[in-house]
C-alpha positions as CSV (number, residue, x, y, z in Angstrom):
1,X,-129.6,-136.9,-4.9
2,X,-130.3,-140.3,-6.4
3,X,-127.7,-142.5,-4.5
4,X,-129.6,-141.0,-1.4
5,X,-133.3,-141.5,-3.0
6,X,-134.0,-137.8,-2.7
7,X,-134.4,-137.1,-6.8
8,X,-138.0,-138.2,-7.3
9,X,-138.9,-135.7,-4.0
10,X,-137.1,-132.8,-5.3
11,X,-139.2,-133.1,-8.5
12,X,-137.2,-135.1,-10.7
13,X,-136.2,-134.9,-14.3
14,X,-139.1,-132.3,-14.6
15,X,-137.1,-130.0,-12.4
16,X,-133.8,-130.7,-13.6
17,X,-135.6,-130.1,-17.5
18,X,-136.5,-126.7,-16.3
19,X,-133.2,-125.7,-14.7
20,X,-131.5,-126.2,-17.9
21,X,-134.2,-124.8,-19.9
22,X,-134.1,-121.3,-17.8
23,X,-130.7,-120.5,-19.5
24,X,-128.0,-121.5,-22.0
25,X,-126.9,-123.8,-18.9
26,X,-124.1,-125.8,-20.5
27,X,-122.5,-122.4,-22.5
28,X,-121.8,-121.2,-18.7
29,X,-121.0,-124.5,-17.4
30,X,-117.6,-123.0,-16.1
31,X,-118.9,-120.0,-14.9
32,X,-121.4,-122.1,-12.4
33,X,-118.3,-124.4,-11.6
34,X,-116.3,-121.4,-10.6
35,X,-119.4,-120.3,-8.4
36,X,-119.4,-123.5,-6.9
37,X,-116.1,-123.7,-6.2
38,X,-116.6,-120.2,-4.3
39,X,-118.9,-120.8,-2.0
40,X,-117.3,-124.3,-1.0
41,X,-114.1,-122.5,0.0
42,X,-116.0,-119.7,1.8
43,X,-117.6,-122.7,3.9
44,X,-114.1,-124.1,4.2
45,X,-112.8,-120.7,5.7
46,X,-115.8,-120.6,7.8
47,X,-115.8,-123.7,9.5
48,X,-112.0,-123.7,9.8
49,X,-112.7,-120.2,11.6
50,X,-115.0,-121.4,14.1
51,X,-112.9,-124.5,14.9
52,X,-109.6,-122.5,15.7
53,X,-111.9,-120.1,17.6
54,X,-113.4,-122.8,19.7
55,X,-110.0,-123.9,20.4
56,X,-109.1,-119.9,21.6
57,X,-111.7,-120.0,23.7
58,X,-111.3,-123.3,25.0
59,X,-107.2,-121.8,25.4
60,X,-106.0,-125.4,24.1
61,X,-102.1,-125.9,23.4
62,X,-101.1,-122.5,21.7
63,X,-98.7,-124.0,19.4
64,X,-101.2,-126.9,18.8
65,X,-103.7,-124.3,17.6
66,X,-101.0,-122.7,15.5
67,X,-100.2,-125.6,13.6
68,X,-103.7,-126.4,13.2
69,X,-104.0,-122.6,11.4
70,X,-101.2,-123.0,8.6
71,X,-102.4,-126.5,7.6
72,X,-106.5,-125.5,7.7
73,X,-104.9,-122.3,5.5
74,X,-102.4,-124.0,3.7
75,X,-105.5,-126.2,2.2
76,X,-108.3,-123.4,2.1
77,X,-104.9,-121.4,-0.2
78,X,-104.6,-124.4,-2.9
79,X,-108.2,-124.6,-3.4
80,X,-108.3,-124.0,-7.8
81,X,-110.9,-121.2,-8.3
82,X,-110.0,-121.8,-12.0
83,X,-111.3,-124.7,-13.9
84,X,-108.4,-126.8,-14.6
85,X,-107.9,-128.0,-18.6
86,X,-107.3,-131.4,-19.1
87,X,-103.6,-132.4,-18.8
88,X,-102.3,-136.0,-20.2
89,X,-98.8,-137.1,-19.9
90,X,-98.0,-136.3,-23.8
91,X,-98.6,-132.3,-22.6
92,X,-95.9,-132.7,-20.0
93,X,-94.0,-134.9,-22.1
94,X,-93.8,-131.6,-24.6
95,X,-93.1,-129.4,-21.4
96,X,-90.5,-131.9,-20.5
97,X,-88.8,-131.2,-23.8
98,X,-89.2,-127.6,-23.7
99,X,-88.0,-126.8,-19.9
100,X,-85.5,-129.5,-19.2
101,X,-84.0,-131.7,-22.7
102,X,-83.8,-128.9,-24.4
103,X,-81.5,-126.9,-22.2
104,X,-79.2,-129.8,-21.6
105,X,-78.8,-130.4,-25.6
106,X,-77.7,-126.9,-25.3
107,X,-75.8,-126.6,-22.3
108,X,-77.7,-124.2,-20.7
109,X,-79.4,-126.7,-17.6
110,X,-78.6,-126.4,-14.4
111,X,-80.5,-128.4,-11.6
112,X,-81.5,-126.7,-8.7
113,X,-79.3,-128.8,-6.4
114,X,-78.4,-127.6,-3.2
115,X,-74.7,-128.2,-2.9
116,X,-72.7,-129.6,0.2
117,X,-69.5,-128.1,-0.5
118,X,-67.4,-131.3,-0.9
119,X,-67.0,-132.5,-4.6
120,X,-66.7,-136.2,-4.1
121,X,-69.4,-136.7,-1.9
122,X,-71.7,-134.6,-4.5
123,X,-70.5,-136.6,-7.3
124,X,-71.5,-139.9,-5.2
125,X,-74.6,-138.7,-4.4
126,X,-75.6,-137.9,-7.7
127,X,-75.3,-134.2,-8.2
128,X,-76.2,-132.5,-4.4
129,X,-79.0,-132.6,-2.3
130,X,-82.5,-132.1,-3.5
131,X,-85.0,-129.5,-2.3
132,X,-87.7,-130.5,-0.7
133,X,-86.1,-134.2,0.7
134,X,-86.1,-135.5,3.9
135,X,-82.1,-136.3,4.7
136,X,-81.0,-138.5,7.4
137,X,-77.5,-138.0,9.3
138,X,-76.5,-140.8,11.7
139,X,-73.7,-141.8,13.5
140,X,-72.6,-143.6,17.3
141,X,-72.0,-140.5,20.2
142,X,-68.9,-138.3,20.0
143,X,-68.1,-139.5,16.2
144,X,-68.9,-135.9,14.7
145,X,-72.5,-135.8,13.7
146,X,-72.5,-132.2,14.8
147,X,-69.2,-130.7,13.1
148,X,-70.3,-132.7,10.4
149,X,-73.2,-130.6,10.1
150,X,-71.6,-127.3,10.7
151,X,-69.1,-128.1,7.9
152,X,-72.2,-128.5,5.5
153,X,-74.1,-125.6,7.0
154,X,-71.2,-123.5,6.5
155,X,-70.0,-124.8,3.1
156,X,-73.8,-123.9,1.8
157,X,-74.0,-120.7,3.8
158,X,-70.7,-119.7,2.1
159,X,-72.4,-120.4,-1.8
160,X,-75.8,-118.6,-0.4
161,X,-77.8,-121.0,0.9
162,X,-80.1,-120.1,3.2
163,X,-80.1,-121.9,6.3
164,X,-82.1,-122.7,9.8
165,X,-80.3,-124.7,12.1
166,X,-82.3,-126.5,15.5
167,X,-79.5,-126.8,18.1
168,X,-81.4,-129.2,20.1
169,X,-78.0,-130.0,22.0
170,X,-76.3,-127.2,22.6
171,X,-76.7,-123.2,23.0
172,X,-75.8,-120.5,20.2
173,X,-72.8,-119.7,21.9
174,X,-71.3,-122.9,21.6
175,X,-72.1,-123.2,18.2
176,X,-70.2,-119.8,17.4
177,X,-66.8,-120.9,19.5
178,X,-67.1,-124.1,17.0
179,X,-67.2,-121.5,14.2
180,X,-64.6,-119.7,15.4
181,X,-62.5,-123.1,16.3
182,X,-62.7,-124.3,12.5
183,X,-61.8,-120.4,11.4
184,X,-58.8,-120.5,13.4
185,X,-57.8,-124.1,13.4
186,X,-57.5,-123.9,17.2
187,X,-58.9,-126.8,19.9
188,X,-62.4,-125.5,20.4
189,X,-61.5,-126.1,24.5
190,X,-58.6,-123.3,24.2
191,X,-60.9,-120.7,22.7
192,X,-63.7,-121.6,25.0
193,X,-61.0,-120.8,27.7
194,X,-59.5,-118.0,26.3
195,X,-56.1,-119.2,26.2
196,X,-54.5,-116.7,24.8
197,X,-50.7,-118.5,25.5
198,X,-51.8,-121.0,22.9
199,X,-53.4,-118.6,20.2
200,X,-50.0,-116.5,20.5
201,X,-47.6,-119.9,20.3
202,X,-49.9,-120.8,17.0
203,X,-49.6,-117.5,15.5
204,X,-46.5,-115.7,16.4
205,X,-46.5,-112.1,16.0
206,X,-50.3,-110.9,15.4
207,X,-51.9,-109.2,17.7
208,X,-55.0,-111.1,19.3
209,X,-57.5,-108.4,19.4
210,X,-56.9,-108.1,15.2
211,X,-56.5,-111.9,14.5
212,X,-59.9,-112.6,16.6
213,X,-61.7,-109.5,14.4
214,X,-60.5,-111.2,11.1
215,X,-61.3,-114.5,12.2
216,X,-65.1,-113.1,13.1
217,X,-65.2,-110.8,9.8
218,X,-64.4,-114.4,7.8
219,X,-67.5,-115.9,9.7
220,X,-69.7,-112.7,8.8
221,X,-69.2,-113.2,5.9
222,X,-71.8,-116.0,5.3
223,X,-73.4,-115.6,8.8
224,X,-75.7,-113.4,7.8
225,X,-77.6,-116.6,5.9
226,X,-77.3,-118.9,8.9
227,X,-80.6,-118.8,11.6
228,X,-79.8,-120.4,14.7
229,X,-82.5,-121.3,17.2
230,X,-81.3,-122.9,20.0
231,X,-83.3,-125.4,22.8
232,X,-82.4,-122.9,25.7
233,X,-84.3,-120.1,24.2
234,X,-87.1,-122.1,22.6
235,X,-89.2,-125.4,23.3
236,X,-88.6,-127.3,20.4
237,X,-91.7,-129.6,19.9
238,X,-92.8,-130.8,16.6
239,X,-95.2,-127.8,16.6
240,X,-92.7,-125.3,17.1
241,X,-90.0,-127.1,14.7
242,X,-92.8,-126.8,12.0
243,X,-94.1,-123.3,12.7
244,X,-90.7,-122.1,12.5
245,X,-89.7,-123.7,9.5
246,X,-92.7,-122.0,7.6
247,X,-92.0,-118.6,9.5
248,X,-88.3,-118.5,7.8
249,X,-90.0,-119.8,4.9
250,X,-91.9,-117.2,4.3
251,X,-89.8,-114.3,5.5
252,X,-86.0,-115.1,4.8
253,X,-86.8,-118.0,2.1
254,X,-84.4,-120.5,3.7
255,X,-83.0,-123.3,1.0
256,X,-82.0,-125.9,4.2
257,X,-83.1,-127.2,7.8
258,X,-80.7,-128.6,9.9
259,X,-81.8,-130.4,13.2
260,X,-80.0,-131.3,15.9
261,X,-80.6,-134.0,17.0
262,X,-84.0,-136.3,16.1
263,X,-83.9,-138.0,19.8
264,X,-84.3,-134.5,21.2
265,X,-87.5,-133.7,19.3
266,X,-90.7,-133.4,21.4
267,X,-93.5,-135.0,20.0
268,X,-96.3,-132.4,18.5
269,X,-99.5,-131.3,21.1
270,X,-102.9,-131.4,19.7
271,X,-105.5,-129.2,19.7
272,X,-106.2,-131.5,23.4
273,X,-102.7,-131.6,24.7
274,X,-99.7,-133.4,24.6
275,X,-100.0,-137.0,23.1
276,X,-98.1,-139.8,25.3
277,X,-97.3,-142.9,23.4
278,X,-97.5,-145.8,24.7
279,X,-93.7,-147.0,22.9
280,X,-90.7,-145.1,21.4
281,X,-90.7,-146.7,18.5
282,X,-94.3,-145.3,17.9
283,X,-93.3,-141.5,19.2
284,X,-90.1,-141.4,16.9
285,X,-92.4,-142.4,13.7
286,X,-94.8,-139.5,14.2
287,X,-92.1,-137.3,14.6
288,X,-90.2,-138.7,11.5
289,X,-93.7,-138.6,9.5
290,X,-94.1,-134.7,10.6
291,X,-90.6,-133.8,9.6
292,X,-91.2,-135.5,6.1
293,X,-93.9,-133.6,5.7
294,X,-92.7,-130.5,6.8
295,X,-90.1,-130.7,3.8
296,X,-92.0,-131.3,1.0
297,X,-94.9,-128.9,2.2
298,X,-91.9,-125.8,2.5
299,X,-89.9,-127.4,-0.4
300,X,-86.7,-127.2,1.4
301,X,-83.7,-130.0,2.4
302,X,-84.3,-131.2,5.8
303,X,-81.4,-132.8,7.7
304,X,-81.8,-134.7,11.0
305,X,-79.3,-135.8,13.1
306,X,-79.8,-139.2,14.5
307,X,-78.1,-141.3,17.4
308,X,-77.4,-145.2,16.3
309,X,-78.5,-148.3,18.2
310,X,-76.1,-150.2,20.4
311,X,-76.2,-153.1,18.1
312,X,-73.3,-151.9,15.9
313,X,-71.3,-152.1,18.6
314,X,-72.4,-155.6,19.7
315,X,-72.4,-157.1,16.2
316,X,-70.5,-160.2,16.3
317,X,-69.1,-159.4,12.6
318,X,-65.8,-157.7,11.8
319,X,-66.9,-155.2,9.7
320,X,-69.0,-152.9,11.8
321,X,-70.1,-150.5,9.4
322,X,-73.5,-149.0,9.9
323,X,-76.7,-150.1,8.2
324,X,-79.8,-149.1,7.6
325,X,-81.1,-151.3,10.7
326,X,-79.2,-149.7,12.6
327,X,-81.5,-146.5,12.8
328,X,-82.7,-146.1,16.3
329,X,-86.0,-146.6,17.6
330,X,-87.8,-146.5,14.5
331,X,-88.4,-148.7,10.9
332,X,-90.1,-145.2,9.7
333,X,-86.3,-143.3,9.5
334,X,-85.3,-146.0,6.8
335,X,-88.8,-146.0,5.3
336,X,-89.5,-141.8,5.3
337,X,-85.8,-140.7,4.2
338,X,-85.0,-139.8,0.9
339,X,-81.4,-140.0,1.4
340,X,-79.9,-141.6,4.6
341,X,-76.0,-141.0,5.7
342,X,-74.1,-142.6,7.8
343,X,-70.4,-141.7,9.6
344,X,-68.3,-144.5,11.0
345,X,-64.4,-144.2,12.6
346,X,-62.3,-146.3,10.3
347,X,-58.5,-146.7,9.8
348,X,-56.1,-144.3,12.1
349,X,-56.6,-142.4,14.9
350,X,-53.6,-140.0,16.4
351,X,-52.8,-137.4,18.6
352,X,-50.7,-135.2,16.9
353,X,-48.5,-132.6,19.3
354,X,-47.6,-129.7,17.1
355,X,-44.4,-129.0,19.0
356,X,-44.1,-125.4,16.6
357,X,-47.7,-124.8,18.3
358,X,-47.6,-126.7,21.4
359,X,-51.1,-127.8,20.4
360,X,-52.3,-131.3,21.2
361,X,-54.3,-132.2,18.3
362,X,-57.0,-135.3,17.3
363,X,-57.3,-136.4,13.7
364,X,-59.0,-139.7,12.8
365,X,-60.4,-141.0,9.5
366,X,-64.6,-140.8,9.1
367,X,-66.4,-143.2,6.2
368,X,-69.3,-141.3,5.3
369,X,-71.7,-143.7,3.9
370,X,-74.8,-142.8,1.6
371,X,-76.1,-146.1,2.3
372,X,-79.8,-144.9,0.5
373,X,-80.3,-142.6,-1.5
374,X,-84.0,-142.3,-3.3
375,X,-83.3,-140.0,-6.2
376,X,-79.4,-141.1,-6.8
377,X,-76.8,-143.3,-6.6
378,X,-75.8,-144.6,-3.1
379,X,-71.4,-145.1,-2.3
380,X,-68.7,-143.9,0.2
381,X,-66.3,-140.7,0.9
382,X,-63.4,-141.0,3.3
383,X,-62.5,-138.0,5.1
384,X,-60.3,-136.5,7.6
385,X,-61.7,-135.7,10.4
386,X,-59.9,-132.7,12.5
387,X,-61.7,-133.6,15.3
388,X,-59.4,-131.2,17.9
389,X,-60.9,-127.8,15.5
390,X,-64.1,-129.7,13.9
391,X,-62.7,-129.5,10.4
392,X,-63.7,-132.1,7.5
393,X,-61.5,-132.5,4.8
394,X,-62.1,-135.4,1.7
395,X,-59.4,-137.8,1.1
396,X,-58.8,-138.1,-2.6
């Protein structure tokens, strides 16, 4: 009231002299906070009300109003009805002690790092992945991004991680035969097909109908923790990507988000329609900034699958390992990330004809690069890539 000159016209220090003199004023001080505090958040839910039911009525973007619902909510629910005490950093020092140093003196710590299911590559990246971080998978077309992915998702799935995986690319059905392809060690094109010649050359003897059961009882077995949406079935805007994150967040308590692929994503629709931006570059850092956030609001490891420029490939250098330029369409991938991974083809490549089979197999080596890594250190993992039955196996 005095920065806006309005003290001396609501009576001044007379006024405020009787306000405290009507009561034991400061004794209740937290009491009239807390009151306060009240009625601020029922004007919060009010006017946050009115403006997602002017938007009803108005039917703007459904999924644009939805998003607008869990983050108006998602503030009005961390409003602090209770007056805070005082915290310095010699409190959480002490708390520090108590939760964390104490239990590693003692051997009793364990960090709450989601595992990926290949020792090396958690040793190099300091531990596992952390929840809550925004992860970055890149590569160039057709060098295994996806099975990449599925050997994570599965590895995690397999320890009881909960998972919800964006096929942006492809349909569930797909994703199973890839599944089933690793399971069985079989070209993923033969049990698309359903050539059964093949599966009876590989394994002699067994009959098809109980092979295929024990291959699909061995996937059951952690598929019950893996959520698959897939871009025939859903559009997968920003909007949608984020409402169905916190959806499985709240109901199935998922651990890890996998996308498929970040060049796929639809930008997000406001509360006015579908934003068009003017460049890529721009589109792809709004989409990056939504999926950071995302993360860190659920507290779960996001990965993103992300397509490399062309200028590896036209680099005039010999070694034409991927770098952190390399991130298409967008500074705000190298920037956002907490941890961004790279795979690059290096060394052999072979077809391999398993006469014994009659298969006509494709294994190649795959550097997989941590090439930043905010909470840990950064290094490389080589690994044999299967490429023929999508299998990843570290070279040691």
């Amino acid at each position: 009231m005095t920065k806006k000159e309005l003290f001396d016209k609501i009576g001044g220090d007379k006024l405020l002299t009787d306000y405290i003199n009507a009561g034991a004023f400061i004794d209740t001080l937290d009491g009239y906070i807390k009151i306060i505090k009240e009625k601020f958040t029922y004007r919060m839910i009010i006017s946050r009300c009115e403006k997602i039911i002017h938007s009803a009525l108005a039917q703007n973007e459904i999924n644009a109003i939805i998003d607008d619902m869990y983050k108006n909510f998602s503030i009005i629910s961390k409003v602090n009805l209770v007056v805070a005490e005082q915290s310095n950093l010699e409190d959480n020092l002490l708390e520090f002690k108590k939760d964390i140093i104490t239990k590693i003196v003692d051997g009793t710590y364990k960090p709450d790092f989601i595992k990926t299911g290949f020792t090396t590559l958690d040793k190099t990246i300091g531990g596992g992945i952390y929840p809550g971080s925004y992860n970055i998978l890149a590569a160039r077309p057709s060098i295994g991004k996806t099975s990449f992915a599925l050997n994570l998702i599965k590895n995690m799935a397999s320890e009881g991680r909960k998972i919800l995986f964006f096929s942006l690319e492809q349909p569930v059905e797909q994703i199973i035969g890839r599944f089933l392809s690793m399971t069985l060690e079989i070209p993923f094109s033969q049990v698309m097909l359903g050539d059964l010649h093949v599966i009876e050359e590989k394994y002699p003897g067994q009959d098809i109908g109980e092979l295929f059961e024990t291959a699909l009882n061995n996937i059951d077995s952690y598929a019950e923790r893996i959520n698959i949406i897939d871009n025939s079935k859903t559009d997968l805007d920003m909007n949608n990507i984020k409402n169905l994150t916190r959806k499985y967040k709240m109901e199935k308590d998922i651990d890890v988000v996998f996308i498929d692929y970040l060049q796929f994503i639809k930008p997000a629709t406001t509360l006015e329609g579908r934003i068009v931006y003017q460049t890529k570059l721009r589109e792809v850092t709004e989409i990056s900034r939504g999926l950071k956030e995302i993360a860190m609001e659920e507290n779960v490891a996001l990965f993103v699958l992300s397509q490399l420029s062309r200028n590896i490939e036209q680099r005039e250098e010999k070694d034409k390992s991927p770098k952190l330029s390399d991130l298409r369409d967008s500074g705000a991938l190298e920037q956002d990330a907490d941890v961004v991974m790279f795979l690059s083809e290096k060394g052999f490549k072979k077809n391999i004809i398993d006469e014994e089979y009659v298969l006509n197999k494709v294994e190649t080596t795959i550097n997989f690069s941590v090439s930043k890594n905010r909470n840990g250190p950064t290094g490389m993992v080589p690994f044999l890539f299967k490429k023929s039955d999508f299998i990843f196996e570290e070279i040691r």
